[in-house]
C-alpha angles and dihedrals in degrees: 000000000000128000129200113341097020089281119144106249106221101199100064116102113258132187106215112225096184113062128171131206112216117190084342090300106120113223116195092221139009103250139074148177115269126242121278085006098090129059113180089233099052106035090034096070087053104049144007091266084201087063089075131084091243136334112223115197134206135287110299107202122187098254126029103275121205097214127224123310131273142298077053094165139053119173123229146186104311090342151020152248146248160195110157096142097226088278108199147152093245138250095299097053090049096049080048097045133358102045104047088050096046078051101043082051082058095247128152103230137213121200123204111208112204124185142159104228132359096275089061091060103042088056086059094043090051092049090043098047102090094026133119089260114132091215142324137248128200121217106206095175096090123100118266133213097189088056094047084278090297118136108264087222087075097063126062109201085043086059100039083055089052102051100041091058093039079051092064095050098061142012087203108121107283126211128189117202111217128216128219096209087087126097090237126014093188097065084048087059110049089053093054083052089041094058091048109270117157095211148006131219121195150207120046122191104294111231105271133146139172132213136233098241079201097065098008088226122122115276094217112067086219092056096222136042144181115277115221135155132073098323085069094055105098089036091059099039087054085053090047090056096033089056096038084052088059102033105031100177108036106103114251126210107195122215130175133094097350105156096140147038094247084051090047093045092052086058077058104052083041096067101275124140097196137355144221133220120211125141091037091062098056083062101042109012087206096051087101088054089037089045091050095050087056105045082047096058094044086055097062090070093039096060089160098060092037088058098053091054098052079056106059090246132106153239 
């Protein structure tokens, strides 16, 4: 239902007609929050967070991590960019805090594992692996000691590595996320399935970075950032078909750009099972909630396709 102006009002409450199973795991609705773009007190005061298909939160490292340092954002041409450095209070803090709140609030819940070599995320996998986590998603962009500081989502056979061993620890559903930055995706892929993963998300923030003209120096102190927001869009709907052409039955969750319902609904068309929202709420917190009224609506005159989703199958 809309309030002034035409706009959805997200706060109304709304009984969703279009879910999606990804990797057996329901999901109420078809979209989620993207990694590292929601925090429970902030987004929490602006929506139901139980009202999306999952929240997934940000990177949980083994040990509480500081981030880059500032300034960490620079805005660009229909997007920005950034190199926050997945700053969090650790594994421990989240199993204490975060998580039993977000569950207590009746979300399913998502929860991005970060690490900087194989033995980092191991330890998260090991603390996660009997916790109330829905399922669990591994972030294989950052960069990685154990792999001559290299992301680990760059290598096949080190991921392969990675996700065969995280496998072992848990039978929760487990995501990879899937970078860009890489010469073929699909062979990446298929290593991550290989190993025993039960989805893939894709895609992370692409390698971007502006200058000061002033001083003719980097904006960002890490000199350069992940760029995310609408700019991406076309380049993360071409990796989600690229990927569901090679590997026509592994569950897909599409990121990149989604600031809308029609935008949603093309991840769609292009092989996803679900998707996940992430710069657009840093513009407008409700944008996830907003984004999943619309998609919902747009299902009701598309009952094929509907069909397929509440059935764990796609487009």
């Amino acid at each position: 239902m809309n309030g002034q102006n035409g706009q959805t009002d997200v706060l109304e409450p709304h009984e969703w007609r279009h879910k999606t199973i990804v990797a057996g795991v329901e999901w109420k609705n078809p979209v989620g929050t993207a990694s590292g773009t929601f925090q429970l007190d902030a987004c929490g005061d602006y929506y139901d967070v139980s009202q999306l298909g999952v929240i997934c939160t940000k990177g949980v490292s083994p040990v509480p991590w500081e981030g880059n340092p500032a300034p960490r954002t620079a805005e660009s041409p229909a997007g920005m960019v950034n190199a926050v450095g997945l700053q969090n209070p650790g594994v421990d803090h989240y199993l204490v805090d975060e998580l039993p709140r977000l569950k207590k609030l009746g979300a399913t819940v998502v929860t991005n594992v970060a690490g900087h070599s194989d033995e980092d995320y191991a330890q998260v996998v090991e603390k996660l692996a009997d916790s109330s986590a829905d399922m669990l998603e591994i972030n294989v962009s950052c960069p990685n000691v154990s792999h001559g500081g290299m992301s680990v989502g760059t290598d096949p056979k080190a991921l392969h590595r990675l996700i065969a061993n995280l496998r072992a620890m848990t039978d929760k559903p487990m995501i990879v996320k899937l970078s860009p930055n890489v010469t073929d995706i699909v062979e990446i892929a298929h290593a991550a399935v290989d190993a025993g993963v039960d989805a893939l998300s894709l895609i992370n923030t692409l390698v971007g970075m502006r200058f000061d003209i002033e001083t003719g120096k980097p904006i960002i102190a890490n000199r350069t950032g992940g760029v995310s927001g609408p700019a991406i869009f076309p380049i993360g709907l071409g990796f989600v078909w690229r990927v569901r052409q090679a590997l026509p039955t592994i569950p897909i969750i599409g990121i990149g750009g989604i600031d809308s319902g029609e935008k949603a609904l093309e991840y769609l068309y292009a092989g996803a099972n679900a998707v996940e929202v992430g710069a657009a709420s840093l513009i407008d917190p409700t944008a996830p909630v907003r984004v999943a009224r619309e998609l919902d609506d747009l299902l009701d005159s598309r009952p094929d396709l509907a069909a397929k989703l509440a059935n764990g199958q796609t487009w």
